[in-house]
C-alpha positions as CSV (number, residue, x, y, z in Angstrom):
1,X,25.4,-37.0,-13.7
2,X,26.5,-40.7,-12.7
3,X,29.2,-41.8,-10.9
4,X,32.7,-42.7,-12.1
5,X,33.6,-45.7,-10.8
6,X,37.1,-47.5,-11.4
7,X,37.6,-51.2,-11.5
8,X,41.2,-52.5,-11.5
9,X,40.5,-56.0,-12.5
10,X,42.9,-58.7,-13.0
11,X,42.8,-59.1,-16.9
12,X,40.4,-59.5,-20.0
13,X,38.2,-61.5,-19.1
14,X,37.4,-59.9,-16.3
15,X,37.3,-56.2,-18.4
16,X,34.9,-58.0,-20.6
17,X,32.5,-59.2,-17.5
18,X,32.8,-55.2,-16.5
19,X,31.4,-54.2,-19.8
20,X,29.1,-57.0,-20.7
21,X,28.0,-57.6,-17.4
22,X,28.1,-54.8,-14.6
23,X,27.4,-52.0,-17.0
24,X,24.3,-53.0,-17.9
25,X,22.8,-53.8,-15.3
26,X,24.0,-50.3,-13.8
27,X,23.3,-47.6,-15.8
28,X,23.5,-44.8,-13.1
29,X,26.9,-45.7,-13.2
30,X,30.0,-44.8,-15.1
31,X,32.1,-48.2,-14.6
32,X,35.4,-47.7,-16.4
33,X,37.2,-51.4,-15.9
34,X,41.4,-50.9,-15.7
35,X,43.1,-54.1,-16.3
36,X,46.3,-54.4,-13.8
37,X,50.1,-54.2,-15.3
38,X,51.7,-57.7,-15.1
39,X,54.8,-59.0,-16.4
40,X,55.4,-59.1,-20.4
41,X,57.1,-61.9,-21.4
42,X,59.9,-62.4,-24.4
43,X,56.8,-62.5,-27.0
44,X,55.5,-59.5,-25.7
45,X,52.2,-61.3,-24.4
46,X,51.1,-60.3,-20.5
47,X,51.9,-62.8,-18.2
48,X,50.1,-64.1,-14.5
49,X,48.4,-61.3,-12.5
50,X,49.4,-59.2,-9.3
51,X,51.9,-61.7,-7.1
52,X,53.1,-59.6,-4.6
53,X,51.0,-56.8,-2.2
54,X,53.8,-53.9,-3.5
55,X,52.8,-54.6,-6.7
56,X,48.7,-54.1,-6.0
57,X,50.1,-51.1,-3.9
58,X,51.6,-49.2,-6.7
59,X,48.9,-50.3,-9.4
60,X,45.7,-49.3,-6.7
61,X,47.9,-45.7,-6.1
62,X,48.6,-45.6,-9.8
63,X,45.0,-45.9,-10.8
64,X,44.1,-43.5,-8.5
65,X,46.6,-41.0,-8.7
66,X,46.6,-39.9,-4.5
67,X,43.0,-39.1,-4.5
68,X,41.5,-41.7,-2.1
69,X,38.2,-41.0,-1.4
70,X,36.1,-44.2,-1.1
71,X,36.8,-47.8,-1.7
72,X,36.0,-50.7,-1.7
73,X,36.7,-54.7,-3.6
74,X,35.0,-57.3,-5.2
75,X,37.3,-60.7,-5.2
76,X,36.0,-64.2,-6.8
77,X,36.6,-67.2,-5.6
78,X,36.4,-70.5,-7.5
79,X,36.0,-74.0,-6.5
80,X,39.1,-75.9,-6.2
81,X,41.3,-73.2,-6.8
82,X,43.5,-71.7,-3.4
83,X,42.5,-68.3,-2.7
């Protein structure tokens, strides 16, 4: 039996590098990717990712419906680009 991990990730592209990527090259583990809620615009499009720490706070206890157990994060960082 592997373990369930959940990733909440920022948006699609980082869902796709979960699937294309991670899983693969883990198959002992059950990585399900969980892209974050953001703010829809007129269009109905998402817009931007998590802006404030409330927001992550309510997604992160959300995702894990008040069963902490473990944890842990992953962030990236690219050149030229503020953290």
């Amino acid at each position: 039996m592997s373990s369930k991990v959940l990733l909440l990730v920022e948006g699609q592209t980082e869902v796709a590098f979960v699937k294309q990527v991670m899983k693969p090259a883990m198959p002992g583990l059950s990585l399900v990717p969980i892209a974050v809620t953001t703010r829809i615009t007129a269009d109905g499009s998402h817009k931007g990712g998590l802006v404030t720490y409330a927001s992550f706070r309510r997604q992160v206890l959300r995702l894990l419906g008040g069963q902490l157990r473990r944890h842990g994060n992953i962030t990236d960082r690219l050149p030229g680009i503020a953290p």
